[in-house]
C-alpha positions as CSV (number, residue, x, y, z in Angstrom):
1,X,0.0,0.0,0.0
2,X,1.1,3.5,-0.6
3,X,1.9,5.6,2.4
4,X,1.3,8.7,3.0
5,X,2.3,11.0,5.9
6,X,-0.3,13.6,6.7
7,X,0.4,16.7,9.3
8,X,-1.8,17.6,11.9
9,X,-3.1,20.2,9.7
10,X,-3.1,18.8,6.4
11,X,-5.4,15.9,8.2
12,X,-7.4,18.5,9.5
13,X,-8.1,20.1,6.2
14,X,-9.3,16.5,5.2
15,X,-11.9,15.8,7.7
16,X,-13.1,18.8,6.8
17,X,-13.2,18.4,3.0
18,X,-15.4,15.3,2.7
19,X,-17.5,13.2,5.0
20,X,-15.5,10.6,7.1
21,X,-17.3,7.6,5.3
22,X,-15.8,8.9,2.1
23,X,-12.4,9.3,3.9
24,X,-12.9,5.6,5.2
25,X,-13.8,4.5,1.6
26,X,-10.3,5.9,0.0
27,X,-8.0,4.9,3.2
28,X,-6.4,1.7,4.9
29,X,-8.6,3.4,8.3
30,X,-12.3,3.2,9.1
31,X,-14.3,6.8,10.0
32,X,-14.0,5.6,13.8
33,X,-10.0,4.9,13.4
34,X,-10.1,8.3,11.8
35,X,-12.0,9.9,15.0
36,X,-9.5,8.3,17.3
37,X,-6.7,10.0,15.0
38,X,-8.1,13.5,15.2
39,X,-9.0,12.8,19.3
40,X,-5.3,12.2,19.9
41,X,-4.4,15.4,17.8
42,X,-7.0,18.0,19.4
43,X,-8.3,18.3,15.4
44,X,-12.6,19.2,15.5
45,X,-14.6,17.4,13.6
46,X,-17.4,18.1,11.7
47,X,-20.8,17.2,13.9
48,X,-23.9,15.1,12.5
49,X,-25.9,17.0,10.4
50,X,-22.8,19.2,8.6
51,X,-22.7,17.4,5.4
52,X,-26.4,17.3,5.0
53,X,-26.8,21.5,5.4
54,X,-24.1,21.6,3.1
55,X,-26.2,19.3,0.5
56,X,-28.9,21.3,0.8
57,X,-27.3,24.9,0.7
58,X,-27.3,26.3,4.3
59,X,-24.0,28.2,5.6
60,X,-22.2,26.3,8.1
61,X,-19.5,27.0,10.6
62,X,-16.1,25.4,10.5
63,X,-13.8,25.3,13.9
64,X,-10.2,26.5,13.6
65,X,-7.8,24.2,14.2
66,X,-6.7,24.8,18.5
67,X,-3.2,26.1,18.2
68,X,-2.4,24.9,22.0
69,X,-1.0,21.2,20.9
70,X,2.0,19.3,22.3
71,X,1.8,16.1,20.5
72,X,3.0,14.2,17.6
73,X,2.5,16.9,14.9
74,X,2.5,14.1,11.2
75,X,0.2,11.0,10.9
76,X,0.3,8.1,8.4
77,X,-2.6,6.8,6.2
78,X,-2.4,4.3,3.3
79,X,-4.7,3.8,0.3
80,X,-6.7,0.8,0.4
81,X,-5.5,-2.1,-2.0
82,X,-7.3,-3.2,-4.9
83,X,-9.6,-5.4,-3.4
84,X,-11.1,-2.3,-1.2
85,X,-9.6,-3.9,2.2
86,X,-7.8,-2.0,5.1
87,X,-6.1,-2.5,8.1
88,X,-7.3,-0.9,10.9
89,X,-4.0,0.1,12.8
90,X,-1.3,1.2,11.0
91,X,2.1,0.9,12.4
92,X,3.7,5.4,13.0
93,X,7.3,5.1,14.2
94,X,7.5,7.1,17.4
95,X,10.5,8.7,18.8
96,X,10.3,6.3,21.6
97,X,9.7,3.2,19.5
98,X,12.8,4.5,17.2
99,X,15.1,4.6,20.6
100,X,14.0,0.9,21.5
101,X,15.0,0.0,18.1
102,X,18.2,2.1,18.0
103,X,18.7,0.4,22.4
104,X,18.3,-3.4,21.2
105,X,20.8,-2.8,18.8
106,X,23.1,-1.6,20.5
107,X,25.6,-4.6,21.5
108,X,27.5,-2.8,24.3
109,X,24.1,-2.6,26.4
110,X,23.6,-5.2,29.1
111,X,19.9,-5.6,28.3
112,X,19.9,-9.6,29.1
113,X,19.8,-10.6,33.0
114,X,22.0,-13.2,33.6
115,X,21.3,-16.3,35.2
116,X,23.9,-16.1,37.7
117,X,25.5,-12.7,39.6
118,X,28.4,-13.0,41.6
119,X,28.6,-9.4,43.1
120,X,25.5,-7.4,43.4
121,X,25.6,-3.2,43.1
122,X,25.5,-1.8,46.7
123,X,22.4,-0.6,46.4
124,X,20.6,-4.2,45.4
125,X,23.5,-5.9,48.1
126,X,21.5,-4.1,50.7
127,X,18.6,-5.0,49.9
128,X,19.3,-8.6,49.6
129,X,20.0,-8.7,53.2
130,X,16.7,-6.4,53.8
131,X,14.7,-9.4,52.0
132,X,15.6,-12.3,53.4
133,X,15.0,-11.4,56.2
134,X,11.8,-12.9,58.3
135,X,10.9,-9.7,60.2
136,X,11.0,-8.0,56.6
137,X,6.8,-8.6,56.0
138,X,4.5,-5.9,55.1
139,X,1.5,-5.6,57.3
140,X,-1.7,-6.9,55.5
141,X,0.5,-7.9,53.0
142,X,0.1,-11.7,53.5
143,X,3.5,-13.2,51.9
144,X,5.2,-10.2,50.7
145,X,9.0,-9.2,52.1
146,X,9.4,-5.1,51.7
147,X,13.1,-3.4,51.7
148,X,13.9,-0.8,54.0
149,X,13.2,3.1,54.6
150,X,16.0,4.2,53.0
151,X,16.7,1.3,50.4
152,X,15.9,0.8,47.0
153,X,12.1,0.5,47.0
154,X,11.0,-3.5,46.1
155,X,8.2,-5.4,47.6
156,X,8.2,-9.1,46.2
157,X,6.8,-12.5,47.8
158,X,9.8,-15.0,49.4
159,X,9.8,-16.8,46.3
160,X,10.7,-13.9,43.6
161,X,13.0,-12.2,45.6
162,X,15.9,-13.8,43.8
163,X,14.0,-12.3,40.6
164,X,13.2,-8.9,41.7
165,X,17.1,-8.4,42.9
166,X,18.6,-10.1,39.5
167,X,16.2,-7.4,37.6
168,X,16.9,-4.3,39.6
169,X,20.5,-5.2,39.3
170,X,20.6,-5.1,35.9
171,X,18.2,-2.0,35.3
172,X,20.9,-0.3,37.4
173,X,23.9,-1.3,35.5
174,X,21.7,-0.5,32.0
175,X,20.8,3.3,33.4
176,X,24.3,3.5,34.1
177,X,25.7,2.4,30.8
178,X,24.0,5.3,29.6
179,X,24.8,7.9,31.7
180,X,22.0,7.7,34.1
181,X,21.8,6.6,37.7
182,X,19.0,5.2,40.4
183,X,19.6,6.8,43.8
184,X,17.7,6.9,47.1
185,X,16.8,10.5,48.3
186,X,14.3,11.1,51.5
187,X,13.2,7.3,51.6
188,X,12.2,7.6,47.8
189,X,14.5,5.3,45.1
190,X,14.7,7.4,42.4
191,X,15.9,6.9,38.5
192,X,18.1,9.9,37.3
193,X,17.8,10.7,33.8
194,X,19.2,13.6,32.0
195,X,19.1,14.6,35.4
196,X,15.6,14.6,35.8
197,X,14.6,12.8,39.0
198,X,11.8,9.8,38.3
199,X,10.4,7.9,41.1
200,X,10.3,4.3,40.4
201,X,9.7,0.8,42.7
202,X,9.7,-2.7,41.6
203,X,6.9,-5.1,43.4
204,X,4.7,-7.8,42.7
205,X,1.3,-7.7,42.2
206,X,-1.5,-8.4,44.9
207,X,-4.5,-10.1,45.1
208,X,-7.3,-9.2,47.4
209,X,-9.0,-11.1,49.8
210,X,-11.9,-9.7,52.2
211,X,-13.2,-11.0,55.6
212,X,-15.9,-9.8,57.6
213,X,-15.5,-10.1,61.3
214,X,-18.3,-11.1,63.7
215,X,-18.8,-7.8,64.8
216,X,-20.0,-6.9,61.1
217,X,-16.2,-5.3,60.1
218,X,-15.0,-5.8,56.3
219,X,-11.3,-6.0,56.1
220,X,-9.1,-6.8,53.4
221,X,-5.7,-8.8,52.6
222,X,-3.3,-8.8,50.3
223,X,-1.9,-11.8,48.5
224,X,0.8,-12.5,46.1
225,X,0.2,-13.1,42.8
226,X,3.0,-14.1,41.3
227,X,3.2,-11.2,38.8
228,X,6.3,-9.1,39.1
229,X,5.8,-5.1,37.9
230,X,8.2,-2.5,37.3
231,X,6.8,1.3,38.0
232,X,7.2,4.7,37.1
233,X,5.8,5.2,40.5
234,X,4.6,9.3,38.5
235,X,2.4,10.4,41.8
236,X,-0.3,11.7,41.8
237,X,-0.5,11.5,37.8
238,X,-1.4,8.0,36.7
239,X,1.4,5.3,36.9
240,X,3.2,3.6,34.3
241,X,3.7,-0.1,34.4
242,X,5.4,-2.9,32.8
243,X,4.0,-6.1,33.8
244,X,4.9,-10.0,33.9
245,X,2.6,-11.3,30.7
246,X,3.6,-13.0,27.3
247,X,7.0,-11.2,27.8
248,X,8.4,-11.5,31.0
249,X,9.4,-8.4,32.7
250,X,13.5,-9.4,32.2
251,X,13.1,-8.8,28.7
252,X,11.6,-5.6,28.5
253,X,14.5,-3.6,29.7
254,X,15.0,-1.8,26.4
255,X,11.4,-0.6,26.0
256,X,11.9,0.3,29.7
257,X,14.9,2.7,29.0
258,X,13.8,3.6,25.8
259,X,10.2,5.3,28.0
260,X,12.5,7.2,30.4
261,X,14.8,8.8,28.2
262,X,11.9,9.7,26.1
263,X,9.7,10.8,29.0
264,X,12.8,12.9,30.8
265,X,13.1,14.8,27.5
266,X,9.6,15.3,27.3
267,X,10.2,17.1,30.7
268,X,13.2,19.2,30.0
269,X,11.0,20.7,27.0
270,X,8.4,21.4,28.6
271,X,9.8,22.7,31.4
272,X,12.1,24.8,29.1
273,X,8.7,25.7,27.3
274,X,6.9,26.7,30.5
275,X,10.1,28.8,31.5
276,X,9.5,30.2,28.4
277,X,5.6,30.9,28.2
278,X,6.0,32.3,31.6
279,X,9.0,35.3,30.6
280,X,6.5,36.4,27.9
281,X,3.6,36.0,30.5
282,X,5.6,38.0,32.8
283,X,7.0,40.7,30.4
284,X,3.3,41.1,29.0
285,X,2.5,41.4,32.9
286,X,5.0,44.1,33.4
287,X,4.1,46.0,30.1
288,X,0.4,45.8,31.1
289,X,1.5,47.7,34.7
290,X,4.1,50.1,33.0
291,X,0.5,51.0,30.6
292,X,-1.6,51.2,33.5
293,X,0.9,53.8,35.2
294,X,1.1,55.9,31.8
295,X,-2.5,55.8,31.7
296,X,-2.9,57.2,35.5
297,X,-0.7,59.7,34.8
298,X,-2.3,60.7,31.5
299,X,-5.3,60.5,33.2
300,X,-4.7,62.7,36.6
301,X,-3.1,65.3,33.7
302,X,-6.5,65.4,32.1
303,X,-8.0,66.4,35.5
304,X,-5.5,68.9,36.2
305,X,-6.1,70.0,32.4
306,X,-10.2,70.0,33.2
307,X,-9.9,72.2,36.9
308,X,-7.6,74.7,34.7
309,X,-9.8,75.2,32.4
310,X,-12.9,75.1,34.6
311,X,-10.8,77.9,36.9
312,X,-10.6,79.7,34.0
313,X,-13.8,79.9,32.7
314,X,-15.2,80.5,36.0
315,X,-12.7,83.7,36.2
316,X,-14.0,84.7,33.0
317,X,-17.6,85.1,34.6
318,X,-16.3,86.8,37.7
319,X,-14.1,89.1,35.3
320,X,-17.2,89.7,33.0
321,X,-19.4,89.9,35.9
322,X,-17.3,92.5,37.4
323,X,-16.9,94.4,34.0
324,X,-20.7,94.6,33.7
325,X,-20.7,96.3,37.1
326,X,-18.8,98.6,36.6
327,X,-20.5,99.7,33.9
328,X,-24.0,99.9,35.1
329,X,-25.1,103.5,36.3
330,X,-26.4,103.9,39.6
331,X,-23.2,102.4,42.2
332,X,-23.5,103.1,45.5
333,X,-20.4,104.0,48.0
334,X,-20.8,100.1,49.0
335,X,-20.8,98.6,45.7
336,X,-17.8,100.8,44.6
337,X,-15.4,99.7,47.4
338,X,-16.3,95.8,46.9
339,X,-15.4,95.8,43.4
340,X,-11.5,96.1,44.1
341,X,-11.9,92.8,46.4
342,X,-14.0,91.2,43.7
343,X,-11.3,91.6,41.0
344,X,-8.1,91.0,43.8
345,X,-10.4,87.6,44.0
346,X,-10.8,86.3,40.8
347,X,-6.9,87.2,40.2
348,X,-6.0,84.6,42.7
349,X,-9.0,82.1,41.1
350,X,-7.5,82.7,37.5
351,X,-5.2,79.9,36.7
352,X,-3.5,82.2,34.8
353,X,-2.6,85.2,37.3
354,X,-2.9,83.5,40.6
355,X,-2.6,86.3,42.2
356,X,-1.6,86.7,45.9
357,X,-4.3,86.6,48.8
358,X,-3.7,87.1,52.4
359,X,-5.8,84.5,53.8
360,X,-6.4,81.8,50.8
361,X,-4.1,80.0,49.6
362,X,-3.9,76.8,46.7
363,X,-5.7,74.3,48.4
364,X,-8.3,76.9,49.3
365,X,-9.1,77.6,45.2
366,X,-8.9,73.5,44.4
367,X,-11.7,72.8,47.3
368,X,-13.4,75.7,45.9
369,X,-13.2,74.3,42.6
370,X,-14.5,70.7,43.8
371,X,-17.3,72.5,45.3
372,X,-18.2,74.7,42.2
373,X,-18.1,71.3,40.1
374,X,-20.4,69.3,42.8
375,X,-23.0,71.9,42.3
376,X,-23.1,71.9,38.0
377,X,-25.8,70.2,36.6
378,X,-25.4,67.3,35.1
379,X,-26.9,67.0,31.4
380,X,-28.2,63.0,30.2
381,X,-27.7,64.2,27.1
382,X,-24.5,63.6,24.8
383,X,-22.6,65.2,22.2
């Protein structure tokens, strides 16, 4: 079949180009397999009914395509073959399936446990000793033998000990060959890669029996099972495990290292991209405050701007107040010797003179000012 690698928004433009039954018609992938497809790459898709307004000439609304998207960006589909048949999955290469391949080949990898090790790493030595011994059980843990606080974390029945330490041994010595370490740090066993800290255990699985006691109490056991699990132990985000099953566990150590050195990556860039989105986040932040401060400032010069102008105009009235005064016949003694205070007044109101007074002073014209403007009427109208 002819392949053909699609990008997130080249498939996008195709679920949106022709129904998905068409789609299914032309490619190795049925209109569900398609759905799944555009699920795992945030891609919209068209809702029942779209095709049908379409037919019958109504306008209809087409999504955009989410820009926030952290995932594999190119898909593959294939034509069907001649005989109109398709296969449902189709194989895409991931970067983490690419590094098991590239792992397994790699002949300087120790990514067989041997059958037999004569010197254990100091880390699994200890907790050999930890194991074997009697007083090592787990409470409600029927069966299982638990390392120490402090000690590489495993929790295995008597009988797989020998398994769990032959594994862990190995793991170590694999993590190492490639530049990576396990540690224990505050009772936690940790795997180091790219120097990103990954919390991992190795136990077997339990089985669950329950009891009730006389008195009406349910209480629960735990049994081995026999299967032996390795776990990104990724608290409190959902756990990865590789479990015992038509592989055993011992030869999964390449898919193993192959996760974590993908997954620790996958951290470092999107921690980098975090640090990242929050600079801008912060710089955007900053310039939003700097604004804000400009725009006070503008903002208090505009009032200082509007009580100028209002002093003004309001000296203009006592100026052509006074003016009219003066020129109307009939003063009296009294009127004649207030108009020389009048004018010495609206000297020191005019924000142009602001003339000298004996007893009034700045603050006295700006609360005069306040309660000229409190007293204006204000118009619902607008300009």
């Amino acid at each position: 079949m002819e392949k053909i690698v699609f990008t997130r928004k080249e498939l996008y433009e195709l679920v949106w180009s022709e129904p998905l039954s068409r789609l299914a018609r032309k490619y190795n992938i049925s209109d569900n397999g398609i759905r799944k497809r555009c699920k795992k790459m945030n891609i919209p898709l068209p809702k029942a009914g779209h095709w049908s307004k379409i037919q019958h000439g109504y306008k209809v609304i087409v999504p955009k395509l989410p820009g926030k998207y952290e995932g594999e960006n190119e898909t593959i589909l294939c034509y069907r073959d001649k005989d109109g048949n398709y296969v449902e999955k189709v194989d895409v290469v991931t970067p983490q399936t690419k590094l098991k391949h590239e792992l397994q080949n790699d002949p300087q990898l120790p990514l067989t446990v041997p059958e037999k090790i004569t010197r254990f790493d100091s880390l699994i030595a200890q907790a050999k000793k930890s194991l074997q011994k009697k007083s090592s059980g787990v409470y409600n843990y029927e069966g299982m033998r638990a390392t120490e606080r402090g000690e590489i974390n495993i929790m295995v029945s008597e009988s797989n000990i020998d398994r769990a330490l032959y594994f862990m041994n190995t793991l170590i010595k694999l993590f190492r060959a490639r530049k990576h370490n396990i540690i224990i740090e505050d009772n936690e066993t940790y795997a180091v890669i790219f120097g990103e800290k990954l919390p991992i255990k190795f136990k077997e699985k339990a089985k669950i029996s329950y009891e009730t006691s006389t008195y009406g109490w349910r209480s629960r056991t735990y049994h081995p099972s026999g299967k032996l699990a390795f776990v990104h132990d990724n608290r409190p985000y959902n756990q990865k495990e590789w479990l015992d099953g038509k592989k055993p566990l011992e030869s999964r150590l390449a898919e193993i290292l192959a996760y974590f050195e993908t997954y620790a990556k996958k951290e470092i860039e999107d921690r980098i991209e975090w640090e990242k989105r929050r600079k801008i986040e912060e710089e955007e932040q900053k310039r939003q405050q700097e604004l804000q401060i400009k725009k006070n400032d503008e903002i208090r010069r505009i009032k200082v701007l509007i009580n100028m102008a209002n002093y003004w105009k309001q000296a203009q009235i006592l100026r052509d107040y006074i003016t009219a005064l003066e020129n109307t016949n009939g003063l009296d003694f009294k009127k004649m010797d207030w108009i020389p205070w009048a004018k010495q007044k609206f000297e020191w109101f005019d924000p142009f003179t602001q003339g000298p007074d004996e007893i009034l002073d700045d603050d006295d014209r700006q609360e005069l000012m306040e309660e000229l403007n409190k007293k204006v009427p204000r118009s619902n109208s607008y300009w």
